[in-house]
C-alpha positions in Angstrom: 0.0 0.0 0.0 1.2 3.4 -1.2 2.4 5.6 1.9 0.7 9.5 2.0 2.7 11.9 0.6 4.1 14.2 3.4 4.7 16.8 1.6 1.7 17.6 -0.7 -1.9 16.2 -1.6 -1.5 16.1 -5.4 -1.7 12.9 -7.3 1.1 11.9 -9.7 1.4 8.9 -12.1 4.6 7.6 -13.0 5.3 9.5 -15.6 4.4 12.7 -12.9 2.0 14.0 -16.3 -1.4 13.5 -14.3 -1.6 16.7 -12.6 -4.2 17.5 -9.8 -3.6 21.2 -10.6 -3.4 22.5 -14.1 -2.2 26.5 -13.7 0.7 28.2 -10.8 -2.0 30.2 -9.0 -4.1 27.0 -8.5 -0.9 25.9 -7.0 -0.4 29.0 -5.1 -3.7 28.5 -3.2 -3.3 25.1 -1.5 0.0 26.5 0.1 0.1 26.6 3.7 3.8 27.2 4.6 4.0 31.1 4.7 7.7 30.8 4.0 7.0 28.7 0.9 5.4 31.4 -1.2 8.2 33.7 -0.3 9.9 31.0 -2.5 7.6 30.9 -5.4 6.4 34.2 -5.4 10.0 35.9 -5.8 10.2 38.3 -9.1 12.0 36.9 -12.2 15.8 37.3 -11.9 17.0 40.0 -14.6 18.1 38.1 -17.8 20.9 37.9 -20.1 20.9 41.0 -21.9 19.5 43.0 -18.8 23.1 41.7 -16.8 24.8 43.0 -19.5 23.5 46.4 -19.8 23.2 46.6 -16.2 27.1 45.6 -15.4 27.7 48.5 -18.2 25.3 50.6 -16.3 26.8 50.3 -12.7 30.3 50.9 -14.3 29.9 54.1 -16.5 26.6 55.4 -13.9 27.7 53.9 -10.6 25.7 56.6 -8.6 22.3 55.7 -10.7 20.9 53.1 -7.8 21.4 56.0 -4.7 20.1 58.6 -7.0 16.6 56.2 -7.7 16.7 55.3 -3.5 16.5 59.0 -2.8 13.5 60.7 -3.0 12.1 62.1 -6.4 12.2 65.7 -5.2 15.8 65.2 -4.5 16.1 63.8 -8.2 14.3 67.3 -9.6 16.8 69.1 -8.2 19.8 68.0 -10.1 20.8 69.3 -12.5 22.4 68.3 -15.8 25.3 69.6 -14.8 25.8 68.1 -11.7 24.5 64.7 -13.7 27.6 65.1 -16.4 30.0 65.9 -13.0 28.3 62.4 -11.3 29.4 60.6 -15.0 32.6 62.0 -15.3 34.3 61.5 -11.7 33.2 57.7 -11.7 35.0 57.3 -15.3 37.9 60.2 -13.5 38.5 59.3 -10.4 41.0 62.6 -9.8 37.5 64.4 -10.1 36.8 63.5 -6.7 40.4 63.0 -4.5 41.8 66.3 -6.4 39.4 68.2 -4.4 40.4 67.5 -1.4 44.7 67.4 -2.8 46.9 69.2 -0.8 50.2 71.3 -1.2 51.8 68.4 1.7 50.7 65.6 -0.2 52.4 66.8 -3.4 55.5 67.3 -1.6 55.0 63.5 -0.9 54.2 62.7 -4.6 57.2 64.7 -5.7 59.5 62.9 -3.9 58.0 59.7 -4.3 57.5 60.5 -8.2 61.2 61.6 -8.4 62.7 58.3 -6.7 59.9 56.1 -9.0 61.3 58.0 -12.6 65.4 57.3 -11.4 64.1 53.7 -10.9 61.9 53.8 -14.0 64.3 55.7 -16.4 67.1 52.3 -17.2 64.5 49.5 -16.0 62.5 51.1 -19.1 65.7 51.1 -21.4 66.1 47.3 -20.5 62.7 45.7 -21.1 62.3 47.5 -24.5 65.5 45.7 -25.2 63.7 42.5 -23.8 61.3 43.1 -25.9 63.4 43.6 -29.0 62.5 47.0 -29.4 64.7 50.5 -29.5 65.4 51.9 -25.8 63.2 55.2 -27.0 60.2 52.8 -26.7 60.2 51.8 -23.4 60.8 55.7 -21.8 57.8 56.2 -24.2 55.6 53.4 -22.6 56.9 56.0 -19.4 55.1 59.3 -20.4 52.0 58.4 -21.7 50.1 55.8 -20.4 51.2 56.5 -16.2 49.5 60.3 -17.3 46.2 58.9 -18.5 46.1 56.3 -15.5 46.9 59.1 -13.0 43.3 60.7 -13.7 41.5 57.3 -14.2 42.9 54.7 -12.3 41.8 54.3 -9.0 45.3 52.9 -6.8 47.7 55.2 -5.1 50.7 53.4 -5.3 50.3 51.5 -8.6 53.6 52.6 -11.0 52.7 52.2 -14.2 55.4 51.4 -17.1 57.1 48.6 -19.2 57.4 45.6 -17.2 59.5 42.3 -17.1 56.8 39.6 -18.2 54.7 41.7 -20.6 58.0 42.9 -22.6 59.2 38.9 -22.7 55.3 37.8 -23.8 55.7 40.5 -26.9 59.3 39.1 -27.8 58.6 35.5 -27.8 55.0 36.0 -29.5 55.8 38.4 -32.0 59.0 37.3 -32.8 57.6 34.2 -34.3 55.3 36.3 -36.8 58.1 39.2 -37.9 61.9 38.8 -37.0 63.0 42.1 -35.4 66.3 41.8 -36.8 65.2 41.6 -40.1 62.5 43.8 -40.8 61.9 45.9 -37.7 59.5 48.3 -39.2 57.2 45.4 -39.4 58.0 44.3 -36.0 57.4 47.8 -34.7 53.8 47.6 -36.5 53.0 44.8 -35.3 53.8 46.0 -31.5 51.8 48.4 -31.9 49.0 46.5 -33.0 48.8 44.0 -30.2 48.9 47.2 -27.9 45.7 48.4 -29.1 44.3 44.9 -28.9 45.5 44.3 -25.7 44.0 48.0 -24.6 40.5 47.0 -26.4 40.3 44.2 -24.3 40.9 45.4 -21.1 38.3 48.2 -21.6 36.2 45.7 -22.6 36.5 43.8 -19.7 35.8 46.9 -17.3 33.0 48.1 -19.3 31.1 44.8 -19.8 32.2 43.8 -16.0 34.0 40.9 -17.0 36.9 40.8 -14.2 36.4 37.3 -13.3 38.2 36.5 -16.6 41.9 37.2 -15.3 40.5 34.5 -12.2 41.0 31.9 -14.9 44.6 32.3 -14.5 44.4 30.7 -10.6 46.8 32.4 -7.9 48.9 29.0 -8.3 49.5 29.1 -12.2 50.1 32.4 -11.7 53.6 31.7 -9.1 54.3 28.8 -11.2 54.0 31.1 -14.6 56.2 33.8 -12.8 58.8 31.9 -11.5 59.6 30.2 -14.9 59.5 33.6 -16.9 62.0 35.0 -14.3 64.6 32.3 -15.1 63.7 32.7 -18.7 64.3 36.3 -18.7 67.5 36.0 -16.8 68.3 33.8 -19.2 67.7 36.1 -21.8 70.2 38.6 -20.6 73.4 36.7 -21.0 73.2 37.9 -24.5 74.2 41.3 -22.9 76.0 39.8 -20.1 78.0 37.8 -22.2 78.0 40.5 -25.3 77.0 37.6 -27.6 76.1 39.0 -30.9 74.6 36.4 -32.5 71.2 35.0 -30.2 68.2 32.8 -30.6 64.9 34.5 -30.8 63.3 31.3 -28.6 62.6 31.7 -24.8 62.9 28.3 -23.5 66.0 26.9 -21.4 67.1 24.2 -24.4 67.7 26.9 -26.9 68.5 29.7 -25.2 71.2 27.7 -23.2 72.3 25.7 -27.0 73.0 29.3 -28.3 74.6 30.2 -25.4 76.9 27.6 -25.8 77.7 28.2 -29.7 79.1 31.5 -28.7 82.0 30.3 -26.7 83.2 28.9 -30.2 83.2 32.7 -30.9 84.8 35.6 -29.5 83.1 36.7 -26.6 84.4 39.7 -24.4 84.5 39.1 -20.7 84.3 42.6 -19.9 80.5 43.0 -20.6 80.4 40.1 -17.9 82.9 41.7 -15.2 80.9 45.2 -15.6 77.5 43.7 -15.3 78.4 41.3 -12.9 80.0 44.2 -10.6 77.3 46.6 -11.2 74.9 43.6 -10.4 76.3 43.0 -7.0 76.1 46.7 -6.2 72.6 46.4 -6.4 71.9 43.6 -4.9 74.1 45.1 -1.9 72.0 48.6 -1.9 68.6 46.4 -1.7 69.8 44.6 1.2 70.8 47.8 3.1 67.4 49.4 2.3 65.5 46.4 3.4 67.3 46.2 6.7 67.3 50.1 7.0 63.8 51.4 6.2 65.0 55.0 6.4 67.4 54.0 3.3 64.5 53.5 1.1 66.0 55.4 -1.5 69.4 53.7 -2.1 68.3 50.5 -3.6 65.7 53.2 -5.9 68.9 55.1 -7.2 70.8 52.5 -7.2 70.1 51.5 -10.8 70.4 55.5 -12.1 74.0 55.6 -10.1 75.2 52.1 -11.9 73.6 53.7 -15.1 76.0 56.8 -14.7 78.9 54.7 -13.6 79.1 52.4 -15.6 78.8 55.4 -18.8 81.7 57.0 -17.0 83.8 54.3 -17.0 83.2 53.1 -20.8 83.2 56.5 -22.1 86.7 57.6 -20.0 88.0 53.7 -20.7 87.0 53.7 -24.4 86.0 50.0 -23.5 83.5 50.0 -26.2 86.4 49.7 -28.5 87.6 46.5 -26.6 84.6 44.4 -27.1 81.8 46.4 -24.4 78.3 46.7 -26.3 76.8 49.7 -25.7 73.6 51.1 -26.0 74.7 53.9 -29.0 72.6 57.2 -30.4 68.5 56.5 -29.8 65.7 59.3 -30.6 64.6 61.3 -27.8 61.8 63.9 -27.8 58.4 63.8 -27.5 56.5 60.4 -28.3 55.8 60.2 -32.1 52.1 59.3 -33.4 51.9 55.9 -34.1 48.3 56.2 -35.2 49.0 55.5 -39.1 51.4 52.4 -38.0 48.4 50.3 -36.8 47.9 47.4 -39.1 44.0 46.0 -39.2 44.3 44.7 -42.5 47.8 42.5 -42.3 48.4 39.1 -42.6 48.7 38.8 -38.9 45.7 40.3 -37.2 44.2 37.4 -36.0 47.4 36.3 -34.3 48.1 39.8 -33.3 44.3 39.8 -31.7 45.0 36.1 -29.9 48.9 37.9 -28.8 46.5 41.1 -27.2 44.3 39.1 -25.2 46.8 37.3 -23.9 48.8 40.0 -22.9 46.0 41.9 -21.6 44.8 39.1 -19.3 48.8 39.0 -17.9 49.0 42.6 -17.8 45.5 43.0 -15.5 46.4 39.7 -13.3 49.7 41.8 -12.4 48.6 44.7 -11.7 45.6 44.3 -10.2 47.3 41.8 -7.9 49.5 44.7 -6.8 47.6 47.1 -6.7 45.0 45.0 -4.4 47.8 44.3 -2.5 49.2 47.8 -1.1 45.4 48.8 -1.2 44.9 46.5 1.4 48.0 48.0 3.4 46.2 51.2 3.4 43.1 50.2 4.4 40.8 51.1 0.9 39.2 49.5 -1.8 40.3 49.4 -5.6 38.3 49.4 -7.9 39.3 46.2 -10.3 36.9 47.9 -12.9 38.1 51.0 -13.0 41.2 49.5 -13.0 40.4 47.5 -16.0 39.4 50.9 -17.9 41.9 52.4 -16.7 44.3 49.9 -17.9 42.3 49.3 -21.4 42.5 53.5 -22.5 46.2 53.7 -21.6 47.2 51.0 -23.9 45.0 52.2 -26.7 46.4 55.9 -26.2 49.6 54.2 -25.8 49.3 52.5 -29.0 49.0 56.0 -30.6 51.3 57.7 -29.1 54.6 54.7 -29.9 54.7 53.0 -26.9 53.8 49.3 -26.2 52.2 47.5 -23.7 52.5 48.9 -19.9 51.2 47.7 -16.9 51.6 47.8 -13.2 54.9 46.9 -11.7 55.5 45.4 -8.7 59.2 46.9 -8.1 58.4 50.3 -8.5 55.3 50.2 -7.2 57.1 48.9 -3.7 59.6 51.5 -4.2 56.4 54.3 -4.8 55.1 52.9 -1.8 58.5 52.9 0.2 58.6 57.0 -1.1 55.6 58.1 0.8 53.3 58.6 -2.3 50.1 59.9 -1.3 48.2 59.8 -4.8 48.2 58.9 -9.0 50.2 62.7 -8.9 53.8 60.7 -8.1 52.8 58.9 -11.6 52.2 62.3 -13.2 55.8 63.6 -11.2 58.0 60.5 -13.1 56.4 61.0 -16.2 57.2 64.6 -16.9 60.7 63.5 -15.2 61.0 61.1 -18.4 59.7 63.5 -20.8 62.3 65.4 -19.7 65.1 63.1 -19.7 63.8 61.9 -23.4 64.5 65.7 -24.3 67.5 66.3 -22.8 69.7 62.9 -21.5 69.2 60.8 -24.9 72.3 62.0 -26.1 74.6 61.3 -22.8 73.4 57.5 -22.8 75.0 56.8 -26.1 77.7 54.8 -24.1 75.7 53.2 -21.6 76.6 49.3 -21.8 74.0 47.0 -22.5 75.5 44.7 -19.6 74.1 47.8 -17.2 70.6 47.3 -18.5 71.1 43.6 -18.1 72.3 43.7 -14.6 69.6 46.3 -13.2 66.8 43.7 -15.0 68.5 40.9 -13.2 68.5 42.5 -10.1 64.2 43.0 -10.7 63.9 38.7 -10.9 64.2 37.6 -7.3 60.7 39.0 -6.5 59.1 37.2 -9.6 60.5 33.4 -7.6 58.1 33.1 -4.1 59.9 30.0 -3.1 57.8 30.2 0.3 54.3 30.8 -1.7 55.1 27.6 -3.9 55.6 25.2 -0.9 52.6 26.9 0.7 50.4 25.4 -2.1 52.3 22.2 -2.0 51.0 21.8 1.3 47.7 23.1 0.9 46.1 22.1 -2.5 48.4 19.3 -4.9 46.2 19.9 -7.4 46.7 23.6 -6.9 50.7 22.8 -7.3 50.6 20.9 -10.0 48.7 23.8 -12.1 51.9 25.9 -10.8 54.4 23.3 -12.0 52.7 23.2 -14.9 52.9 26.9 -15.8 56.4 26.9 -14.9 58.0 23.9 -16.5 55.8 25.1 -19.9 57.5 28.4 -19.8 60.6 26.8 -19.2 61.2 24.0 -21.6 58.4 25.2 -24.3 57.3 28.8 -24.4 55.5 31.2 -22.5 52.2 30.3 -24.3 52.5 27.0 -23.7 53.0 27.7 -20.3 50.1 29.8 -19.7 48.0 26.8 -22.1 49.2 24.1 -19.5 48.4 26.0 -16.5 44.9 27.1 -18.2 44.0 23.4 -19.2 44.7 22.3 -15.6 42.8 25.2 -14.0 40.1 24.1 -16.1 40.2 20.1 -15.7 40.0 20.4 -12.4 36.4 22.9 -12.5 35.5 19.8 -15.0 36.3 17.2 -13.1 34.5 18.9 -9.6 31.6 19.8 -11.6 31.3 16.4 -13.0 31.8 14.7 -9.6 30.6 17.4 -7.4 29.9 16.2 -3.5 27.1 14.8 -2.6 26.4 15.0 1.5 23.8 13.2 3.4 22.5 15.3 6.3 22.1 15.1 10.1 20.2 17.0 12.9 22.6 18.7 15.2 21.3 17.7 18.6 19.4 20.1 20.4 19.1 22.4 17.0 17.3 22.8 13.8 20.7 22.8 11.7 21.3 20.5 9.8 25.0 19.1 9.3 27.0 16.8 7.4 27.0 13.3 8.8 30.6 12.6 7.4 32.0 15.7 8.9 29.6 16.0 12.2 29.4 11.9 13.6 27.6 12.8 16.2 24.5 13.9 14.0 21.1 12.4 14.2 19.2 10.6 11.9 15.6 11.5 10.8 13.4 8.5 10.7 12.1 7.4 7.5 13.7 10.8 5.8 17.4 11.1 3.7 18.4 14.8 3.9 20.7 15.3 0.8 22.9 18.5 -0.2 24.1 19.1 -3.5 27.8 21.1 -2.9 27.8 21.9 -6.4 27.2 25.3 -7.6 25.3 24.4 -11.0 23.1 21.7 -11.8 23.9 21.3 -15.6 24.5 18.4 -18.0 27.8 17.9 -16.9 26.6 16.4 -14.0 23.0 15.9 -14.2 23.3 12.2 -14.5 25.9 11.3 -11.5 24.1 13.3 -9.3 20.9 11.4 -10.1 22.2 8.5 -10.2 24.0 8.7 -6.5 21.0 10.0 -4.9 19.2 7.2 -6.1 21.9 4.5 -5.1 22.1 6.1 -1.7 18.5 5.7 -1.1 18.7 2.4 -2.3 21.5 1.7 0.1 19.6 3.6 2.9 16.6 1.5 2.5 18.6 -1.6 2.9 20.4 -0.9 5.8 17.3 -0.1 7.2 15.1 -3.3 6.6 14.5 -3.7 10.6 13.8 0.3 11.2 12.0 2.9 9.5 12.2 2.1 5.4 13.0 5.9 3.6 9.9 7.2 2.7 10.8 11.4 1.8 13.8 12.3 0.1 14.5 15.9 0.9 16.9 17.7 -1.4 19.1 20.5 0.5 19.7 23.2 -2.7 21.4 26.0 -1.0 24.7 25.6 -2.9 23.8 25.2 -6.8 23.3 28.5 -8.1 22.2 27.7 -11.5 20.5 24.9 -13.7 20.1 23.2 -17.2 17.2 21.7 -19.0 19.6 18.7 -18.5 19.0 19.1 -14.5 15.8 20.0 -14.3 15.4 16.8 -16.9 17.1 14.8 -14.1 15.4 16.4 -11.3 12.4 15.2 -13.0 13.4 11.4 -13.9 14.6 11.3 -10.6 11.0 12.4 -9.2 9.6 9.6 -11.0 11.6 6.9 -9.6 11.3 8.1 -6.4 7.5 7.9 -6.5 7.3 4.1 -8.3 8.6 3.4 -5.1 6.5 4.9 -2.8 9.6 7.9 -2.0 8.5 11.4 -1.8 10.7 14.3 -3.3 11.3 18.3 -1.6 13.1 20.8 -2.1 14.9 22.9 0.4 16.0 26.5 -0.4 16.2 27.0 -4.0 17.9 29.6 -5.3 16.5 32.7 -7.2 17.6 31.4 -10.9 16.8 27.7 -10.1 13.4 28.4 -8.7 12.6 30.4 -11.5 13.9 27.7 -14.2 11.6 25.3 -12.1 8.4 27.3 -12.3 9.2 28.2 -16.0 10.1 24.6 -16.6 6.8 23.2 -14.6 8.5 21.2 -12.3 7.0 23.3 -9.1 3.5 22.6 -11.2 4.4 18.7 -11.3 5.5 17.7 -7.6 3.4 20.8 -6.1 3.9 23.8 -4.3 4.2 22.5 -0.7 6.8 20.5 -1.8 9.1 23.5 -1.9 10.4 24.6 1.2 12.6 28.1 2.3 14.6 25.6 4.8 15.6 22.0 5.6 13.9 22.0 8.8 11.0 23.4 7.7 10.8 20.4 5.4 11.5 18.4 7.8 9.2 19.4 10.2 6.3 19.2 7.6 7.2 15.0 6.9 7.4 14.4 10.7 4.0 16.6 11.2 5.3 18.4 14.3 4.4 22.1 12.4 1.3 22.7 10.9 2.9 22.7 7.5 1.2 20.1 5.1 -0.2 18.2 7.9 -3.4 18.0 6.3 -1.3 16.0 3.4 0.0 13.3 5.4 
């Protein structure tokens, strides 16, 4: 004989098609659980195309939702005026801080912006060289973008300029398409072009909201993907080291180690490697005297400026260039040349010049927004990471105008901005207009800098790309978490930097895939003495609920990925359930604890459904706890709520329970 169904009165056949109510609101009206049409009377959630005008909304109007909460007379009164001021401070952040600037904190940014621009001035010089471009490009990528980041960026202490990783992702990638030996025009072009795309796309993602796109690349793959391009870019510079002439254009270990043996069959000059080397240490020595000195802050910042002017002296009063010493030579100063007319959109290389731009611009957010989050958090505000996208996406488009190539934050100077007492963007604006200056009138006096310098002060940036510590934290925390990170770094190492970032993409992602498709299943228990509900593997000393199995889905989407495990383990546990308990209580309700999945599939609510009807052949009753807003509305669209009845949707597990034992008047006319 067929048990009552604790939950609800309705008749179902098998198939659940034989429906005692026929329309929602007849549904509606046998509910007696209060709670319950809080559940199924909630408004639609917004929809596609309303989530994506609305994230475009809250990012270019952010003030819209207070100015509808206050009252209408208070929306007469402004003006449109002081609506185009309300538009333009969220897109210009200086708007609002530079009314409140003061003449002590500019002392601070000057300072700050001073000791930032000697730091800023040869670290440029020696990533454009990284990045197989003339030294004018990187003090370029120093002028314009950190100007039009200082009015919309939203960080104090994020430097913006030419950094380590970005430059060695445009050599390796570009270098394949155009060799910048051999037609550097082209090359040049092509820079140029993946500096708009990379700007497009950043934009893009502030504008459209789409920040969680840089979380693909997981905090792991990103120490893993680090690490290896800081051995591959000191690698990189034994061709200046070593004054090699002759040097491969690949970035992993094999080659770049193959050519470095070929040279020693030619003649090499050991003085490139005693300068850098001794210019190197000096460094090294200044940054262990600042960190050990706070008040010395500024030595290992000038540090790099004084080796620069040094290490000119010396080959200029030595004539060493004339033994062997590579030097920099004559480079264009002045202002930043448009590069407008240089953009290519109709080459043969867009679509890999597009793929190259994404790429960097995912890098080039994940760094700076990492660092920029991270001294945020020292000072006790929030940043922005839309803004910062923005931000971020108009400086590299102006930047690909204006000759420079892609710039991001950096986490050296940025440290060092820090160190200096900045108080604002203004220290940006300060080092800018102290390279603009410097690309007017130093150009000429650099002419016999070594390129073993420039080497050595990049060098001397590495050691904060390796966290040794951070990678055996994750070793003992998450090995699936490491192996994303060894992934990333033995793919930049022994294959390229693409291939890296593939590897530690494709493990990121297996491991979503392979937690969606098993997700965890938990069967629940009653805390004693409380209505919370627990799980039994976790909580032993839970209680049982005769005749009831209490079953949370920890999976945050109910889709066709795992539609069918799911169904099928809830049904094998109930089978299992019912023969442990031949003696006791047989299961007779199967209560379904959906807190955790925020989303669903046909495929799910398919499941849901076969899994209804197999329940009920057997005399099992089916509820559902605490549906979420986009699964409850998938249900009722779907007809599900309509097919197993209204009072078999509950705000809580307890409540659900409470309705199958009968010890609330909930449903106890149905059982």
């Amino acid at each position: 004989m067929a048990s009552p169904n604790p939950f609800a009165h309705q008749t179902f056949s098998v198939e659940g098609r034989d429906l005692h109510h026929e329309q929602s609101h007849e549904v509606d009206s046998h509910i007696k659980n209060p709670s319950t049409k809080w559940v199924l009377d909630s408004p639609d959630p917004p929809g596609f195309c309303e989530n994506i005008f609305g994230s475009i909304k809250k990012t270019v109007f952010p003030h819209r939702n207070h100015t509808r909460s206050s009252s209408s007379s208070s929306q007469k009164k402004q003006s449109p005026c002081e609506r185009i001021i309300v538009v333009l401070s969220s897109v210009f952040p200086v708007l609002i801080w530079g009314r409140k600037y003061t003449a002590l904190k500019f002392k601070s940014d000057l300072i700050a912006g001073l000791t930032l621009a000697s730091l800023s001035i040869p670290q440029s010089i020696g990533y454009a060289a990284l990045a197989n471009l003339a030294p004018q490009y990187g003090l370029y990528g120093s002028v314009v973008p950190p100007l039009i980041y200082s009015v919309m960026g939203t960080s104090q202490e994020l430097a913006i300029g030419p950094v380590a990783v970005v430059s060695l992702l445009i050599s390796s990638m570009i270098s394949k398409l155009v060799d910048p030996v051999a037609d550097p025009v082209s090359y040049m072009k092509l820079v140029f072009t993946v500096t708009f795309f990379t700007g497009t796309f950043q934009a893009l993602f502030g504008l459209l909201r789409l920040g969680f796109l840089i979380d693909f690349l997981s905090h792991a793959a990103i120490v893993g993907f680090m690490a290896g391009a800081a051995i591959v870019i000191g690698l990189q510079q034994l061709k200046s080291l070593l004054g090699i002439s002759h040097f491969t254009t690949k970035t992993d270990v094999v080659s770049v180690l193959d050519a470095v043996i070929k040279s020693f069959h030619t003649s090499l000059y050991p003085l490139n490697f005693v300068i850098g080397c001794s210019f190197l240490i000096f460094i090294l020595i200044t940054r262990f005297i600042g960190k050990r000195n706070k008040k010395l802050f500024w030595l290992p910042a000038i540090s790099p400026v004084i080796s620069v002017i040094l290490s000119t002296l010396i080959v200029y009063l030595s004539r060493a260039d004339e033994h062997g010493v590579k030097i920099i030579k004559h480079f264009k100063g002045g202002l930043n040349p448009s590069s407008l007319n240089q953009l290519e959109f109709n080459g043969p290389h867009l679509g890999e010049a597009a793929k190259a731009g994404f790429i960097c611009a995912i890098i080039a957010l994940t760094e700076a927004v990492a660092v920029g989050r991270s001294f945020a958090s020292i000072k006790g505000y929030n940043l922005d990471g839309n803004k910062e996208m923005l931000a971020m996406g108009f400086m590299n488009i102006a930047g690909s105008m204006s000759s420079c190539y892609v710039s991001t934050g950096s986490f050296s100077r940025t440290a060092v901005n820090f160190s200096a007492g900045c108080q604002s963007t203004v220290s940006n604006i300060v080092m800018a207009i102290t390279v603009f200056i410097s690309l007017q009138l130093l150009t000429k006096l650099l002419y016999y800098t070594p390129l073993a310098i420039l080497a050595s002060i990049i060098l001397s940036a590495l050691p904060g790309l390796i966290d040794y510590n951070e990678a055996y934290h994750i070793w003992k925390v998450d090995k699936m978490d490491f192996l994303a990170c060894i992934g990333a770094f033995f793919g930049v190492l022994f294959a390229s930097v693409e291939i890296g970032l593939l590897v530690a993409v494709c493990v990121s992602f297996g491991r979503l895939i392979l937690n969606a498709i098993r997700p965890g299943i938990e069967e629940l228990g009653r805390l004693p003495g409380t209505d919370i509900f627990c799980d039994k593997a976790q909580y032993p000393g839970v209680l049982d609920v005769p005749g009831i199995s209490i079953i949370r889905l920890n999976s945050g989407s109910f889709c066709f990925a795992n539609a069918n495990p799911i169904k099928e383990r809830i049904t094998k546990c109930v089978t299992e359930e019912n023969a442990k308990e031949v003696a006791k209580k047989p299961i007779t309700g199967i209560i379904l604890d959906m807190s955790s999945v925020m989303s669903i599939d046909s495929s799910g609510i398919l499941a849901l459904e076969e899994m209804y009807k197999k329940l009920v052949s057997r005399n099992i009753h089916l509820a559902i706890a605490n549906p979420r807003w986009k699964v409850i509305h998938k249900l009722k669209l779907a007809g599900f709520v309509e097919k197993v009845g209204g009072d078999c949707i509950f705000l809580t597990v307890n409540e659900a329970v409470d309705a199958c034992l009968g010890s609330k008047s909930i449903g106890l006319s149905n059982c």
